[in-house]
Each structure stands twice: as structure tokens, then as C-alpha cells.
N, C-alpha and C positions, 0 to 999 in steps of 0.2 A: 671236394677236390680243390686242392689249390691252385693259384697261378699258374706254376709254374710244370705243375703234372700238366693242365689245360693245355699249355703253348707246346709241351710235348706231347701229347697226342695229336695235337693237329699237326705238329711237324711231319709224326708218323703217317696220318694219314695224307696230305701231302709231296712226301716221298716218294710214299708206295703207290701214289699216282701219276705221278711223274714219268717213275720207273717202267709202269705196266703200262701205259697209256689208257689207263682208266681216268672214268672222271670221278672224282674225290666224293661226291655223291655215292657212288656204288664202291668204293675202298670201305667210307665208314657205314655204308650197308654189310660189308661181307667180316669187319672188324666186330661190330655191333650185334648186328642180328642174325646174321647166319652162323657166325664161329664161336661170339662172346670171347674173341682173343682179344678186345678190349678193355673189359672189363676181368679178366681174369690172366689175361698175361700183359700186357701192357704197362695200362695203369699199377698191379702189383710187383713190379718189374720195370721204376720210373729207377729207380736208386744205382743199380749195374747196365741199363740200358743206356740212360743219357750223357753218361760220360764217354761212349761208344761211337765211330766216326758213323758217318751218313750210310755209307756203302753199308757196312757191317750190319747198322737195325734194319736196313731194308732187305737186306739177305737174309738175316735174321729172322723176319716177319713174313718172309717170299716162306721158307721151311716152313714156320708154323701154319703158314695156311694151309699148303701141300699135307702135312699131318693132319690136319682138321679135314682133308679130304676136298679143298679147292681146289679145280682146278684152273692152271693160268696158264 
């Protein structure tokens, strides 16, 4: 992974900490391990995500979890 995929995933999970008022600990637990939207949507999905404002990948990411069956 490069830099700059790296700084964007921690923005992602970050964000969607922020947002939830989770702690960033249990975001890239439910990114990582519970959903693999990490690894399988995130990181491959660096190219048309990060050009995308704040609100949008966090709304964005709030949906995929809800499909993956989290509840928030």
C-alpha cells in the first residue's frame, strides 16, 4: 500500500469517527474485521473516493456498513 492510500484510510477511519462518536479503535475494528470494507471497498475504491468531499465518503461508508449489516 502506498502513502497515500495509507493517509487515506486513516482519514476514512477518522471521519467516520468523528461522525459516530465512536472511537477510531472500534471504526477500523468494524472496517477491518467485521465487514472487510477495508480491504475490499475502500482501499480498492482510493481512485473515485478521494477526490470526494468529507461528508460524501462518510455518508458513503455510514451506507456500506448498513449493507454489510451494521448496525449504527
Amino acid at each position: 500500500m502506498n502513502e497515500k492510500i495509507l493517509e487515506f484510510t486513516i482519514f476514512c477511519v477518522e471521519s467516520l469517527s468523528e461522525r459516530l462518536n465512536i472511537s477510531p479503535k472500534k471504526i477500523y475494528k468494524m472496517l477491518r474485521n467485521d465487514t472487510n470494507i477495508l480491504d475490499c471497498y475502500i482501499i480498492p475504491s482510493y481512485e473515485p473516493l478521494h477526490t470526494q468531499s468529507k461528508n460524501y465518503i462518510v455518508d458513503d461508508l455510514i451506507e456500506v456498513l448498513k449493507e454489510r449489516g451494521i448496525a449504527l
